[in-house]
N, C-alpha and C positions, 0 to 999 in steps of 0.2 A: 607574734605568731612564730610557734620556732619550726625549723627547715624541715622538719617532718609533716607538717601541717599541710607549707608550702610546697613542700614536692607533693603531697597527695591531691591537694590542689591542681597546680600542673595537670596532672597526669590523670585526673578529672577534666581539667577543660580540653587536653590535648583526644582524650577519649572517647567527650562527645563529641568533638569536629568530627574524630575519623566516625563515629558510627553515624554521624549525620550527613557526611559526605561519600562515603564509601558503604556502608552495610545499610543505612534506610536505603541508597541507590536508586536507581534504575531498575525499571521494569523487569531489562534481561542485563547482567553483567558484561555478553560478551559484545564487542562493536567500539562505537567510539568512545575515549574517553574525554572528559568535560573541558580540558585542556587543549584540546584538537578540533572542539568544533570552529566551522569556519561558512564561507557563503557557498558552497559545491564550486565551481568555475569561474561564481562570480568574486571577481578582487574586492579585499576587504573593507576600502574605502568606499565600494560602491553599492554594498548590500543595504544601504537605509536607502538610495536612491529606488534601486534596485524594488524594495517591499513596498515603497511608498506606490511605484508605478506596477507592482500586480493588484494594490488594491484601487488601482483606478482604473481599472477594467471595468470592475464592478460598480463604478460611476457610469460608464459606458456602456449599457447592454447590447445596443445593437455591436459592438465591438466584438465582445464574447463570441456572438453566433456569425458572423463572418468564419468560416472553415480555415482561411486560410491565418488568420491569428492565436487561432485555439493552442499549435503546436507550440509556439514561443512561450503563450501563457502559461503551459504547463510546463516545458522546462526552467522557464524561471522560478515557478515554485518548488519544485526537488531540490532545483539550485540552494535552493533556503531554507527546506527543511530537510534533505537527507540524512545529513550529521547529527541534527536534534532529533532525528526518530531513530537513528543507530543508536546515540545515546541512553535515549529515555525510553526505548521499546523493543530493541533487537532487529536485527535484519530482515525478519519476515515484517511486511509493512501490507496487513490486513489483521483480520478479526478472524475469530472463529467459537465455536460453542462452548461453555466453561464444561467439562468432564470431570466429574465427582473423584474426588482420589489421584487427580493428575494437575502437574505443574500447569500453568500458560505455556510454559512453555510444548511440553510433551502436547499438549489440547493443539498447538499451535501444528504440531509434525503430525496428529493424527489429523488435522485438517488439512493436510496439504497431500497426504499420501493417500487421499480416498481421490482426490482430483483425477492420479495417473491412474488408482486402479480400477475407478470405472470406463476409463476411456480403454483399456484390455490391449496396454501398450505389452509387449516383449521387449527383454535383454538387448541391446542391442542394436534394437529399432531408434529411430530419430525422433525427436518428439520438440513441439514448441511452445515457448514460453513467453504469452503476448503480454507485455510491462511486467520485465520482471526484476523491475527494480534492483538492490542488490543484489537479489539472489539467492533471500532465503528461501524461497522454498523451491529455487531451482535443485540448491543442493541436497534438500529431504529428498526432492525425489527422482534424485540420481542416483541416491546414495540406495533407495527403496526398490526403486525399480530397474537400474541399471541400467536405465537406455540410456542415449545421450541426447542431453537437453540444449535447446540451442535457445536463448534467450532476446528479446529484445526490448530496447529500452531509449529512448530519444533523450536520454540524458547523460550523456557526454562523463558528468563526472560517477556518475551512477555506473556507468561501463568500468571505469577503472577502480570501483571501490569492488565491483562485484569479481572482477578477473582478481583481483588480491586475494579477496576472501574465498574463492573456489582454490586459489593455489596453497593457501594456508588450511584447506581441510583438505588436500591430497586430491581434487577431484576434477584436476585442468582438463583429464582425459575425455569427461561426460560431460563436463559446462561449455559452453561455449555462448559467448556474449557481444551482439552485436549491438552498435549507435542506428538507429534508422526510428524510422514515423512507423507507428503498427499502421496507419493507413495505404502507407505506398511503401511492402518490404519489399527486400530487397534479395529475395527467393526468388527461385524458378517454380514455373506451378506445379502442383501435384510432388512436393519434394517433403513432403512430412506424413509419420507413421500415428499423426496424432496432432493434438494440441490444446490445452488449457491457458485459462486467462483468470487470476486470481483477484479479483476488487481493481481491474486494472482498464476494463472499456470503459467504463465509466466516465473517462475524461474523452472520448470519441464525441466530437460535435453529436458527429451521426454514426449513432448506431452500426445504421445498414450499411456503412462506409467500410465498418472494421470486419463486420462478420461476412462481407462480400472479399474482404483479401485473405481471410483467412480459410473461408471455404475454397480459394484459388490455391494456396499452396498446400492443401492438403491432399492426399489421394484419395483415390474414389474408394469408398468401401470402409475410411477409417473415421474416429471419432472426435469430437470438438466439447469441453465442458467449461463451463465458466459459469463465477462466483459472481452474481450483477448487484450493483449497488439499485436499488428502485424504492418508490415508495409504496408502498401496499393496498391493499385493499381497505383499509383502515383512515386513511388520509382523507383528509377533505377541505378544498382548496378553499371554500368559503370560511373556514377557522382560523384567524390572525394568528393564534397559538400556533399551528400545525404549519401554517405559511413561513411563518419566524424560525421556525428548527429547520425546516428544509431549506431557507433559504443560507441560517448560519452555518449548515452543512455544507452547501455549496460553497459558497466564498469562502471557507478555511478548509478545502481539499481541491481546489482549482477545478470543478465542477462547471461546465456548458452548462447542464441546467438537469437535473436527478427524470429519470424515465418512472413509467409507472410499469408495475411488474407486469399488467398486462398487454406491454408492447413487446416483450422479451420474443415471446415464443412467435410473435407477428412478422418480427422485423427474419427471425433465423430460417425460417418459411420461405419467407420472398427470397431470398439470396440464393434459397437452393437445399436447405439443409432438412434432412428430416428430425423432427424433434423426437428421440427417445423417452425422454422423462423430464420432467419439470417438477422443481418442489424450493418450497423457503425453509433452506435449514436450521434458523432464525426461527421459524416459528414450534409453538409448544408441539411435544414436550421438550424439545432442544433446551437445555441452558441457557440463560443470560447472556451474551453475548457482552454486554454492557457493563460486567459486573469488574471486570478488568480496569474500565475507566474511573469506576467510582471507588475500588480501593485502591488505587493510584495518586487518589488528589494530596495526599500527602506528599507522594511523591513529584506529584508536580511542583508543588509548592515547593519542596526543599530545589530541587530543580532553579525553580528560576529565583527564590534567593541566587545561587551558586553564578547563577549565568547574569544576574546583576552584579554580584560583585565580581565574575570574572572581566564583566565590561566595563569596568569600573577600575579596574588597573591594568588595560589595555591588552589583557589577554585573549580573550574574544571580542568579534570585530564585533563594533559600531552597526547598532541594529539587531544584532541576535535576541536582544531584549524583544522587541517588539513581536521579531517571529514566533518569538517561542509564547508571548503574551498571546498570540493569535490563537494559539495550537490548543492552549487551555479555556480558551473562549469555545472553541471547536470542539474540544471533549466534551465540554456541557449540552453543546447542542446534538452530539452523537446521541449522548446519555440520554436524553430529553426524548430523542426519536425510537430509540430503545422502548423504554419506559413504558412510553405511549401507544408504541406498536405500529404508527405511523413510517417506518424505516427499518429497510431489511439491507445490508451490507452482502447474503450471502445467499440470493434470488438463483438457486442452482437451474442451468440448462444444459442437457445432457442431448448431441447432436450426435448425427450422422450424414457423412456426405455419400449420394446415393452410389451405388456400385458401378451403374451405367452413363455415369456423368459422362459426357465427349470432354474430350481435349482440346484444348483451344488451339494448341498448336499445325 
């Protein structure tokens, strides 16, 4: 072979690494790189200890529904998959409608900025953000609406990835990101001009827990919306099929146990809230919501090659394997609840707390 051949060779195999590693990619480019994943908090000797004991929860049911375990369970899952969902997905960490002619991602920002604008926040005004994860969509819609967003997130390393990321898009002045339990925050009452919650009560044991502290810190007269994970009208718990996806949804999103969509509007009632509008944006003629996970599975797959052989010369810790094997078993089962119609991720309620509420003070 003479060195022309060889160098095209080369420069062949060095070509497909990078389009296999860098331009097949990641869902969104920006967040972490594959080199940086690690276990959120948890040290990196301890993340197989660490995955082995979130999946033995789910050996233990009555565990789960004890209230006061719920919090830990779910910090240790972010702990383990933050980094793989910045990675593999970008910083918004929900779903939203695929929009004809627009990126996931752009689909991603128009789903976040109808959140602020039905709630009829102003410039200005205070607004909250119940599990707001890193922060993506704190920052669309500070950036959209200009109030300032006050986030919270019970996860520790989630706090510090999201104050980064707000300081690296110019927006420290509008974000602002507290550690606390959305069940017990850590607000005075009546101190918010608003508030939404993105695919994020979901992990609330109880419901009426979250939307009873959040109708407390709101003020009387403003409005509350959120994105509910539930199962629908479709589901039927006598189907081993429909039993199996809801429950692989559960155990690979740290899930107490998926509501049906008709407790939403039940539980926001008894708390105090008046329901303005209810609707599954999920359902037709909305887009596929789903269709993001199934043309990804290539990308999963090059994915966790990468994240094998990154574990595999010690550059990702011990166990990322498995998390991220979990994350792709979970895709399937999203997909599956998609499909079916049994599984809505984006169960909109649209609240208000009444004008004449008393003060507790």
């Amino acid at each position: 072979m003479d060195s022309l051949a060889v160098f095209c060779t080369v420069g062949l195999l060095f070509g497909g690494l990078y389009w296999f590693v860098c331009v097949l990619g990641s869902a969104e480019q920006k967040g972490k790189r594959a080199v940086d994943i690690s276990g959120g908090s948890i040290s990196a000797e301890k993340i197989q200890d660490k995955y082995k004991q979130y999946w033995s929860f789910f050996r233990r049911p009555k565990e789960i529904e004890k209230d006061e375990n719920v919090p830990h369970f779910v910090d240790t899952f972010y702990n383990l998959v933050t980094d793989i969902y910045e990675w593999g997905w970008g910083q918004s960490f929900h779903f939203s409608p695929s929009v004809p002619g627009k990126s996931h991602r752009d689909a991603t920002r128009l789903h976040e900025e109808m959140a602020v604008d039905v709630i009829n926040v102003k410039p200005g005004e205070k607004i909250l953000d119940v599990g707001c994860g890193v922060g993506g969509p704190m920052r669309a819609i500070a950036a959209h609406s200009r109030a300032k967003v006050v986030g919270i997130t019970i996860n520790e390393y989630q706090v510090n990835r999201a104050r980064l990321h707000n300081k690296k898009a110019g927006l420290e002045s509008l974000c602002e990101v507290v550690c606390g339990n959305f069940l017990q925050m850590p607000f005075p009452d009546c101190s918010f001009d608003g508030a939404y919650s993105i695919e994020a009560t979901c992990h609330a044991p109880q419901l009426e827990d979250v939307y009873a502290e959040i109708f407390r810190v709101l003020k009387p007269g403003t409005m509350y919306v959120s994105y509910e994970w539930v199962t629908t009208g479709k589901f039927r718990a006598d189907d081993p099929e429909h039993v199996e996806i809801i429950q692989g949804i559960e155990r690979g999103d740290a899930l107490p146990g998926l509501r049906s969509y008709a407790d939403i509007a039940k539980t926001a009632r008894k708390v105090g809230f008046e329901v303005v509008r209810e609707k599954d944006l999920a359902a037709p003629p909305a887009q596929p919501w789903w269709t993001r996970l199934k043309m990804g599975r290539i990308a999963y797959w090059r994915n966790h090659i990468v994240i094998r052989a990154l574990a595999a010369f010690g550059v990702a810790p011990k166990g990322t394997v498995d998390v991220h094997e979990m994350l792709f078993r979970t895709a399937d089962h999203l997909t599956r609840g998609g499909e079916t119609g049994i599984f809505s991720p984006m169960h909109m309620i649209l609240c208000r707390k009444p004008e004449n509420t008393p003060s507790k003070s």
